[in-house]
Steps between C-alpha positions, in 0.01 A plus 500: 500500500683834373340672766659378824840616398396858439270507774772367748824711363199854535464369861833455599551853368279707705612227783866591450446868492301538811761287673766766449239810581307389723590140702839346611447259297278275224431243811327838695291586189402178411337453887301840472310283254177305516464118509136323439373159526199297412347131508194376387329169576241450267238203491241465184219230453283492230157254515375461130169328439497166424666297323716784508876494584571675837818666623712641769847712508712593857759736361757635779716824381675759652704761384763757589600921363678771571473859455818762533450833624422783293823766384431779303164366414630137418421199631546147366297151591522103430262217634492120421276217620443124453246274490413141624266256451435337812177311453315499149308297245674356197451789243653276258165316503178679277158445605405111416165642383599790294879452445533910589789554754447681855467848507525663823729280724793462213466911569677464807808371347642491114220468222803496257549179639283258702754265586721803674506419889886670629616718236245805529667795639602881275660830593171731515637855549785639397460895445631800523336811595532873512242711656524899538236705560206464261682207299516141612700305213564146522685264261554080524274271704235591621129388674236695212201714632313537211181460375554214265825392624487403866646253745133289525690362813281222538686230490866454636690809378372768298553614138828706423622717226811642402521846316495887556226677715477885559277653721439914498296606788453878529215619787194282349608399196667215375659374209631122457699345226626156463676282246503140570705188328508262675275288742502215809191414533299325785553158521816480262843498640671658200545823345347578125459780233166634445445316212584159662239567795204420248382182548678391781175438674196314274433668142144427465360497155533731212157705411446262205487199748869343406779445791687867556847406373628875601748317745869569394358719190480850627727764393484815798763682604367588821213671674473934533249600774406863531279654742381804655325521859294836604400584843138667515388647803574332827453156447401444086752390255529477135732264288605494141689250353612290216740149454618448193645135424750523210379345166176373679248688673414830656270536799388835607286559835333800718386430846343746746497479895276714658467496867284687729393477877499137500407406207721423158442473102734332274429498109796344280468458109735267333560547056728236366630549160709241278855660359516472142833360496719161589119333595443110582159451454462215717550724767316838368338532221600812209168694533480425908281739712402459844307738698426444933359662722498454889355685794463498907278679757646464816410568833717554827375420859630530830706181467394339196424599111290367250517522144288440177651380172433503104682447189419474162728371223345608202375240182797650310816315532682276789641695792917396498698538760772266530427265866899457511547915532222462834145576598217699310423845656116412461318592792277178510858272571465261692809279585552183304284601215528739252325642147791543255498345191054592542333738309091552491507494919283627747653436860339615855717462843446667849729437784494560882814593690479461859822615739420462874824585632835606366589110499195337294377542118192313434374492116194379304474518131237389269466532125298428206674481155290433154720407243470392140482129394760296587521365167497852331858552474512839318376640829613206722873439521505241756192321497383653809107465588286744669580489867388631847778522752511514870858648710549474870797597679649550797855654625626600843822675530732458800671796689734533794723241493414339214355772271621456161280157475189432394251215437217502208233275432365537142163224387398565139204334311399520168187380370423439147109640406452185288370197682631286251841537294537220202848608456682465876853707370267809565444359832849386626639807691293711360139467693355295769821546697574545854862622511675544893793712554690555813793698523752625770714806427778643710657793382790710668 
């Protein structure tokens, strides 16, 4: 990786010139510094109908970083973690019934590779960083905060990218620009260009019913994300963006926050647009247009808030967003399912948040999602039948002497809104599915 040496040799640098201005010595800077830790137990158990195949994952991970202090405005940071698989299914093994592999266990570890039990562990960060004032630059390895790119840290480690990020904040305004080439995503161990990431997870079907083949045949440079963030008022904000991926799509979206007393609005509107040039067709189609729209009214109350949910993916074209770059930004997300690779939706959600003390988060989240056939494949990529979905969760964080852990309890079920289903792959993993996950966290 061409990056590590350039990273490391800008490091030792600013390391090497605050030891002679400012420490006695490299050993005294290097202490002022930060050091982090994490590990995650994670447990998963999915209950299929049957004759369905069921499953179960124990992945243990932990992790370690370090951050160096800031001089003149520098700073510089590196993390790495590992993963084990302590107690799992054979992912080796497909369904009997259906012959389609797992799909939510294998998450915890390496979906590259099913058979991979000992060799799963990556550097994660490794960045630079200079921040003065109004700019915040950063430029290596890096966890992404954006709106289509995103950790979706569901799993055992989260979704990295390497690339440039700017930041210009200036009283309440903001401007954000990004240029990303490369990817880790969750639930692979390895590092890839942006044009490798596609199709790392399942491909789904092309819109004219035949097997995407888009895996390995994508020409993209990288990804450019631009975006603008306005401040309205006291507590409303407005955002403007736009994500261009190189020689394949373009995806342009508004949202609106507006907040008042104790009650919030959110509008976004999504417009996907195919790029003319260097297109696989298997993955996007020339004339591609997809148009979504997603809203929440939310209410807050003395310890708890409720919110309503709708989106609408419009009859127009399939809504894209690549599941290896993390989770969709539509407000009627539940975890463990999602509508990309949909269009011609219509999806309601509401969810309670309760917090009785500073120590307990208790969650309930319900949703109803109509989709298109599952045997319509221009507006079906995965085969995916109309569902209703039901989330509850529950976390409590330690403090004192152990604060830094935490405990969550997360019971998913998805029910299909046929009775009957002739074909059982749009059943396996997909509806009429209890899924448990319980996870420990300790974080320092």
């Amino acid at each position: 990786m061409s990056i590590i040496p350039g990273l490391l040799f800008t490091f030792s640098l600013f390391a090497q010139q605050t030891e002679m201005k400012e420490t006695g010595s490299l050993a005294d800077f290097l202490k002022q510094g930060d050091f982090t830790g994490k590990a995650r137990f994670y447990f998963m158990h999915s209950n299929n109908q049957e004759p369905l195949s069921d499953y179960h994952g124990l992945g243990i991970g932990g992790g370690i970083g370090y951050k160096t202090p800031q001089y003149k405005g520098f700073s510089a940071g590196l993390s790495g973690y590992f993963i084990f698989n302590a107690y799992s299914s054979d992912f080796t093994q497909s369904d009997s019934v259906t012959q389609n592999p797992n799909r939510y266990e294998l998450g915890l570890f390496d979906v590259t590779d099913p058979s991979n039990k000992e060799n799963m562990y990556r550097l994660e960060e490794l960045w630079v960083n200079y921040q003065k004032k109004e700019f915040n630059l950063t430029y290596g390895q890096f966890k992404p905060d954006y709106l289509f790119v995103n950790p979706q840290d569901g799993r055992m480690s989260p979704t990295m990218v390497r690339g440039f990020n700017g930041v210009f904040d200036h009283k309440k305004t903001s401007f954000q620009l990004a240029w990303l080439n490369h990817i880790a995503p969750r639930s692979t161990v390895k590092w890839y260009s942006v044009e490798e990431t596609f199709g790392i997870y399942p491909t789904g079907r092309a819109t004219d019913g035949s097997a995407s083949s888009y895996l390995g045949n994508i020409e993209s440079s990288g990804i450019l994300i631009a975006e603008a963030n306005q401040k309205i008022g006291q507590n409303s904000y407005a955002k403007l963006g736009l994500m261009n991926v190189n020689k394949v799509y373009t995806t342009s979206y508004a949202q609106l926050d507006v907040k008042k007393d104790n009650w919030g609005l959110s509008g976004l509107a999504i417009y996907q647009k195919a790029n003319a040039e260097g297109l696989n067709s298997t993955y996007i189609d020339p004339d591609h247009q997809s148009l979504i729209f997603s809203g929440r009214l939310e209410k807050k109350l003395k310890k708890s808030k409720v919110n309503l949910n709708y989106t609408r993916i419009a009859d127009q074209g399939r809504f894209l967003m690549p599941r290896e770059w993390g989770r969709e930004p539509l407000f009627t997300f539940l975890p463990r399912e999602r509508n990309e690779g949909l269009a011609d939706v219509n999806a309601i959600s509401a969810n309670y948040i309760y917090k009785p003390n500073n120590n307990t988060i208790l969650h309930a989240g319900a949703g109803n999602y109509w989709l298109p056939d599952a045997d319509d494949a221009q507006r079906n990529k995965y085969a995916m039948p109309s569902y209703a979905q039901l989330n509850l969760d529950a976390e409590y964080n330690w403090d004192g002497w152990f604060e830094g852990g935490s405990l969550k309890l997360l019971y998913v079920y998805k029910k299909g809104q046929k009775d009957d289903y002739e074909n059982l792959k749009q059943v396996f993993n997909k509806v009429n599915v209890h899924l448990v996950n319980l996870i420990f966290n300790y974080t320092f």
